[in-house]
N, C-alpha and C positions, 0 to 999 in steps of 0.2 A: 371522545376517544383521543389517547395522546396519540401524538406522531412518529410513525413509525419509524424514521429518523432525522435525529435532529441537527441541527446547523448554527453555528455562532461565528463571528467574525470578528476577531478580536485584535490589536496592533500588529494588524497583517498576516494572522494564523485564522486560519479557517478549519474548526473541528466538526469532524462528521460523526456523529454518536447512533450508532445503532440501538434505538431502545424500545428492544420487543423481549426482556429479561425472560417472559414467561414461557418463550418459544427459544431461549437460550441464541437470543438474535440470529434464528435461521433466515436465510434469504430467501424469503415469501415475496409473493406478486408486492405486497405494500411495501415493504422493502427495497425493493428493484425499483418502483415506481418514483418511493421520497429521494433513493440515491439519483436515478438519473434527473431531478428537478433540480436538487443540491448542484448535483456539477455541472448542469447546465448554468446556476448563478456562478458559483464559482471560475467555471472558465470563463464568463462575462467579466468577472469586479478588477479591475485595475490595482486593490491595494492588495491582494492576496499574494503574499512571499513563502507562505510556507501552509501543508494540508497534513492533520491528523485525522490517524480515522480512529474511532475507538469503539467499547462496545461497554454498556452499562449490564446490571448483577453481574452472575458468577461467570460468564463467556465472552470473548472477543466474538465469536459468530459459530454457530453450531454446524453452518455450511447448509447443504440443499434442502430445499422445503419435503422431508422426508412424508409429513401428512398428506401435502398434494401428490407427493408420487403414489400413497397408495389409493387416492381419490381418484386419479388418470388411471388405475389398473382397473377399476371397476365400473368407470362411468363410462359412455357410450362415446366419448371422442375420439377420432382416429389417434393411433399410437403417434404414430409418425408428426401428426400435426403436434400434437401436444408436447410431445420431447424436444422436435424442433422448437417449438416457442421459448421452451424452458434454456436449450442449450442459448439461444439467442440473447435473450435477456443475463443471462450468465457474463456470454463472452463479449457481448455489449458495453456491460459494465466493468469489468475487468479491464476491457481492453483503455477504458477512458481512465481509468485509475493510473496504468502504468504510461498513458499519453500526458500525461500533468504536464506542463511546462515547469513546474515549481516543484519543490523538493516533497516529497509526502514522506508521513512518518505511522506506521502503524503502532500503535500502544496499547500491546498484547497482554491482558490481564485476565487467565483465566483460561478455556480452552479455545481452540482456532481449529478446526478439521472440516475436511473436506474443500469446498469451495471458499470457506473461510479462511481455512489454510491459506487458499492461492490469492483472497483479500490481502491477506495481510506480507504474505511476497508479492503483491505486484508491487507494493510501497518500497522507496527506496530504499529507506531503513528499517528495523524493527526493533523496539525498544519494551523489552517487557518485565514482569515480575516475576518474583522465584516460584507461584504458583501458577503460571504459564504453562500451557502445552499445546503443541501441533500436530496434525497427523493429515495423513494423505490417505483419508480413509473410504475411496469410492467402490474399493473391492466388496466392503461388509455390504452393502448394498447393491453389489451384483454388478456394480458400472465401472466402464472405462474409465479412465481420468478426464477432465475436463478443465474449463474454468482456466485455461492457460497452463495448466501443469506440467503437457510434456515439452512445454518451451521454456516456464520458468524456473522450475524442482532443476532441471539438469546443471542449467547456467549457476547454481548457488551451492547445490553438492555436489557434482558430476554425475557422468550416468551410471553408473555402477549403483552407486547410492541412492538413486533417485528411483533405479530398479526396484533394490531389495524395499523403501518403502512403501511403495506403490504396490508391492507383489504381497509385502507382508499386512501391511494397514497397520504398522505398527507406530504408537501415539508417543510423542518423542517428553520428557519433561524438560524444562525451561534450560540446564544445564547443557543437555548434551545434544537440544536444539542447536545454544549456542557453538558448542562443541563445532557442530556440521556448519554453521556458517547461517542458518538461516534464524536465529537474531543477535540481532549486534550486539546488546549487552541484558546482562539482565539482572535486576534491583530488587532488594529484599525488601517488605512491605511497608516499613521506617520512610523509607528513600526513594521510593518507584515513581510518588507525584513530584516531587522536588529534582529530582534526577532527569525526571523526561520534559518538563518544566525548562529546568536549565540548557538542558539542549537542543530542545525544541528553537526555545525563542534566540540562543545563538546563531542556526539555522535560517529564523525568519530576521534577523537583524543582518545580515551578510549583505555581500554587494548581489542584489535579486539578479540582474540584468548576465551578470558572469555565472552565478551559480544554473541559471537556466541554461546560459551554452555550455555548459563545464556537464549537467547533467543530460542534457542531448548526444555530449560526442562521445558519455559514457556510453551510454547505450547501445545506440550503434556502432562504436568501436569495435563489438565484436561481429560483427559481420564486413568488416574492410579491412584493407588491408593495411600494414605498415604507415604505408609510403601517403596513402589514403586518408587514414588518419590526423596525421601530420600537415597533411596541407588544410583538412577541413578547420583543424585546429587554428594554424596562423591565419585560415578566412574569420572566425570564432573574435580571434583578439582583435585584431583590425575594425569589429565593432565594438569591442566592449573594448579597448581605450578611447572612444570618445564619448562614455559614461561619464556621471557626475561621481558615479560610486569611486571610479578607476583615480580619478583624481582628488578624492576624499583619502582616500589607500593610502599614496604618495605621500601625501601633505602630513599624514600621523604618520609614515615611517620615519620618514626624514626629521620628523620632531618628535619623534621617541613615545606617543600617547597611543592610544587604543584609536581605529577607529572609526566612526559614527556616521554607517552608511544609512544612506538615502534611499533608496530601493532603485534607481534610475540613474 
């Protein structure tokens, strides 16, 4: 049997390939199970600078294991135990995806709805193809939203927006995704590997040690305040100027070259 997902570690990018094509990468128990093993290595490895997640044939992830929920309607387990397990393992994994200390990158090729969806916003970027689409589709299936939605959808289209998709289930394509903010650019099928390629490994080639606290005090910058911010901020530099990276920075501004950080 192949593996439900798989894992590579290459000069410092760590890709996560969801590859269950057949099942249009829904997040099944195997699934849930290969990702929390994956980031369990990954939050361990010391050379990981940057994380993709990707999803092999025609979907980035098809979202909730739609067969096991009609399996749980009909088989003898308590409701309650069974949803619970499912919500858990959901927001489990989500919640370790948007905890990365490093920069994650989703590389949306295909469609992303539902829980999938919210896979590929907890990633800090989303980089996809003109045949991409997303959707926030828990309505078609009778369910609330999950999977981190009503804390992430707001933060990236506001809530007005984040309403009307959520109410409508309506499936966004690659354009007017971008449109609303929720992916950052999107490449026509020539250019989609070479484009996320390139910006990928610009990403994992950066000063690691700054891009970590730069991508911390994004986060929670929005839950403090001003003033808040701001001091966590000069706590932030006070470590990361006595990086190797910081003084790599320096040394090619000052002499006018690119330059060729270290990860540390």
């Amino acid at each position: 049997m192949s593996e439900s997902v798989l894992l590579s570690i290459t000069d410092g990018i760590a890709t996560l390939t969801l590859n269950e094509p057949e099942t249009r990468n829904a997040l099944t128990q195997p699934v849930y199970d290969a990702l929390e093993r994956h980031l369990d290595t990954i939050e361990t490895a010391s050379d990981v600078r940057c994380v993709v997640i990707e999803g092999t044939g025609e979907s980035f992830s098809a979202g909730g294991d739609i067969e096991g929920m009609s399996e749980r309607l009909t088989n003898d387990d308590p409701t309650d135990d069974a949803v619970s397990e499912l919500a858990r393992r959901t927001r489990d994994t989500i919640a370790r995806v948007v905890a990365l200390p490093v920069p994650t990158v989703a590389k949306v090729d295909g469609s992303a709805v539902g829980a999938g969806a919210n896979l590929a916003i907890a990633c800090d970027i989303q980089l996809a193809s003109e045949s991409a689409s997303i959707g926030f589709v828990f309505r078609q299936v009778g369910l609330s939203v999950d999977a981190g939605t009503s804390y992430l959808l707001p933060r990236i289209v506001g809530t007005n927006v984040a309403k009307e998709l959520v109410f409508t289930g309506e499936i966004l394509d690659a354009e007017r995704a971008a449109e609303l903010g929720l992916f950052n650019h999107v490449y026509d099928a020539a250019s989609f590997e070479s484009e996320v390629e390139a910006t990928v490994s610009r990403i994992a080639n950066g000063p690691t040690v700054a891009l970590r606290h730069s991508k911390r005090l994004i986060q929670d910058g929005l839950e403090k305040s001003f003033d808040r911010a701001q001091r966590d901020e000069a706590t932030a530099q006070g470590i990361v100027f006595e990086t190797a990276d910081h003084e790599v920075g320096v040394e090619a501004f000052l002499t006018d070259r690119r330059p060729e950080f270290v990860g540390r």
